[in-house]
C-alpha positions as CSV (number, residue, x, y, z in Angstrom):
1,X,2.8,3.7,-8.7
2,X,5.1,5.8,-6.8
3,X,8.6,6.2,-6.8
4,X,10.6,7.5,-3.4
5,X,12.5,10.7,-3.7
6,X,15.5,8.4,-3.1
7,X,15.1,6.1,-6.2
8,X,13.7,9.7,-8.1
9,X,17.4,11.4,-6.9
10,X,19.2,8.1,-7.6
11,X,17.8,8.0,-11.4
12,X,19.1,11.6,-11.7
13,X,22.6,11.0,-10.6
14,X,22.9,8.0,-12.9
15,X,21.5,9.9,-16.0
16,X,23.9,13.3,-15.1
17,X,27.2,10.4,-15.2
18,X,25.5,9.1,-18.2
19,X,25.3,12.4,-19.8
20,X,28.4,13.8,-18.7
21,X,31.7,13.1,-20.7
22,X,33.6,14.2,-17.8
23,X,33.7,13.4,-14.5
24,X,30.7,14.7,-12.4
25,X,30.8,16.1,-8.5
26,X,28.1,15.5,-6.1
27,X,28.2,19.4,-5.9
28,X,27.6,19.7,-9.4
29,X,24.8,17.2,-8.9
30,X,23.6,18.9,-6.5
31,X,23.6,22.2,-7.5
32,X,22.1,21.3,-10.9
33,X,19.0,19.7,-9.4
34,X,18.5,21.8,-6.3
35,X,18.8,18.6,-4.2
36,X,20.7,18.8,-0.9
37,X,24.3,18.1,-1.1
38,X,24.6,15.8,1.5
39,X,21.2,14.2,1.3
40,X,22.8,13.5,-2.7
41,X,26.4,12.4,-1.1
42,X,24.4,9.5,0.7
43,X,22.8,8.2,-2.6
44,X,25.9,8.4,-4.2
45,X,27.4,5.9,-1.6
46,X,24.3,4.1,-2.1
47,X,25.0,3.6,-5.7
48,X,29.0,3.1,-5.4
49,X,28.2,0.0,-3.4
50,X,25.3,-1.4,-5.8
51,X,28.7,-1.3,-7.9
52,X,26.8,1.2,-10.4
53,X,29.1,4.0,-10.1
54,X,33.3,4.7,-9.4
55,X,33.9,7.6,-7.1
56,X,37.4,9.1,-6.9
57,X,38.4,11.8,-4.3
58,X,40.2,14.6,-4.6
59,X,41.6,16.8,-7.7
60,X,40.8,15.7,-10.9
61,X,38.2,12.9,-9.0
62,X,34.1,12.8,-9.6
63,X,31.9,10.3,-10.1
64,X,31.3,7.9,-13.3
65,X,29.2,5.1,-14.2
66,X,31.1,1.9,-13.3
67,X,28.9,0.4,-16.6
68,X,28.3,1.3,-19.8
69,X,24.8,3.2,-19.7
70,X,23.4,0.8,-21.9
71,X,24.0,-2.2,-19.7
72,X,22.1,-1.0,-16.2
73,X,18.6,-1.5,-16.0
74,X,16.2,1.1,-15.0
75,X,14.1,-2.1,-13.8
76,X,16.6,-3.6,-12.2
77,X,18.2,0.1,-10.3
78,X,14.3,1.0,-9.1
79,X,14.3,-2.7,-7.5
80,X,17.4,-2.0,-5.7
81,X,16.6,1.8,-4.6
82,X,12.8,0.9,-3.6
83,X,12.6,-0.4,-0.4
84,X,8.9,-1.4,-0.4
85,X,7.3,-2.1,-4.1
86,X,4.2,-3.0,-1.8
87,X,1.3,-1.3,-3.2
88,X,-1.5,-2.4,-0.8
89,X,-1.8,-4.1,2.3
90,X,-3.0,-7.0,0.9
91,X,0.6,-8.0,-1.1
92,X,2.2,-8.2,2.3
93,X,1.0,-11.4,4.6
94,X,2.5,-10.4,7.5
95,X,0.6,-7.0,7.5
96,X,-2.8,-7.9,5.8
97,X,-6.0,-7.1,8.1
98,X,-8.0,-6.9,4.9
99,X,-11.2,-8.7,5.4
100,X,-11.6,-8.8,1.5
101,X,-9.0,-10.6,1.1
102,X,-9.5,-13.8,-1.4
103,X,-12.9,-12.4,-2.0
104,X,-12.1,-9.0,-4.4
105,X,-10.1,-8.9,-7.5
106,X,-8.1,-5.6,-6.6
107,X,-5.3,-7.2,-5.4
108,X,-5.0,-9.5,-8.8
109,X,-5.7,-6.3,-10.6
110,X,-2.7,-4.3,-8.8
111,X,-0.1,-7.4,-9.1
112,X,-0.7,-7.4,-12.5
113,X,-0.2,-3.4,-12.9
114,X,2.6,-3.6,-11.3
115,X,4.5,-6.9,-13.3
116,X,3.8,-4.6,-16.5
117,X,5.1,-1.4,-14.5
118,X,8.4,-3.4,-13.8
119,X,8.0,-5.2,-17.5
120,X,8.4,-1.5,-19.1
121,X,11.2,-0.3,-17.0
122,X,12.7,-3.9,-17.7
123,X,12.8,-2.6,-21.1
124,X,15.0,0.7,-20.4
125,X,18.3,1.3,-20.5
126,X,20.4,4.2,-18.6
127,X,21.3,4.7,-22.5
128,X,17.2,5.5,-23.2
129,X,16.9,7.9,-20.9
130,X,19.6,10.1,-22.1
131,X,19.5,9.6,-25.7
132,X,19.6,13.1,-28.1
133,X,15.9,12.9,-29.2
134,X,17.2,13.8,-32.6
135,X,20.1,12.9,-34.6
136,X,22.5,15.6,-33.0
137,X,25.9,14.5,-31.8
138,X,26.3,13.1,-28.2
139,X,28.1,16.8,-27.4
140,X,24.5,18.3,-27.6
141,X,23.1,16.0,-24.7
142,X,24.4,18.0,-22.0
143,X,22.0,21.0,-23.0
144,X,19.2,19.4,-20.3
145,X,21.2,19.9,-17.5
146,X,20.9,23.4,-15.9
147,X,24.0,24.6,-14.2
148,X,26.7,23.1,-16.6
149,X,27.8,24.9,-19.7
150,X,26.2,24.5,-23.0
151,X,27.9,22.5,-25.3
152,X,27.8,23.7,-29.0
């Protein structure tokens, strides 16, 4: 299983909102993850129109989750940032040359990989992935991001 640099990119975004308690700039973003700024300014739009996060122009604007980080998916945001969870030929009709096909079990096998892949990330929340991994106060999450200031 492999995810595209664009679902990979989108994840971050949504965990840096998630983890932020202020507003976050694509810039900021950007910076923080080494990821080109305008590369990182079309996944934002991306995810503005999935209706995942608000951005607001201008002073005093950013970007913020349009959820709460416990209600969006991580399932449900790789479905819509994938575009082809096709792992072999074989799962597409229209493209299958595979003179196997109906007569090996690989295909069965992959499906099956692939329901629990999606069953596991069903099962994760924005929330999850920026969670303190001890008890320490939300104030402390922000110490995984390089380039913003450490909170105490």
């Amino acid at each position: 299983m492999h995810l595209t640099q664009w679902t990979d990119y989108s994840l971050r975004v949504l965990m840096y909102c998630a983890a932020s308690e202020e507003r976050a700039t694509v810039s900021e973003i950007a910076q923080a993850h080494g990821i080109s700024r305008s590369h990182l300014t079309k996944i934002v739009m991306a995810l503005s129109s999935m209706g995942l996060l608000e951005t607001t122009r201008g002073r005093g604007g950013g970007l913020r989750l349009l959820k709460p980080a416990d209600a969006i998916v991580v399932g449900d945001v790789v479905r819509q940032t994938e575009s082809d969870l096709t792992l072999v030929e074989c799962f597409d009709s229209e493209r299958n040359t595979c003179r196997l096909d109906g007569h090996c079990r690989l295909k069965s096998a992959l499906r099956e990989a692939m329901k629990r892949y999606m069953e596991v990330l069903d099962g994760v929340t924005l929330a999850d992935l920026v969670a303190p991994t001890s008890g320490a106060h939300r104030s402390h999450q922000l110490k995984f991001i390089p380039g913003r200031p450490r909170m105490s």
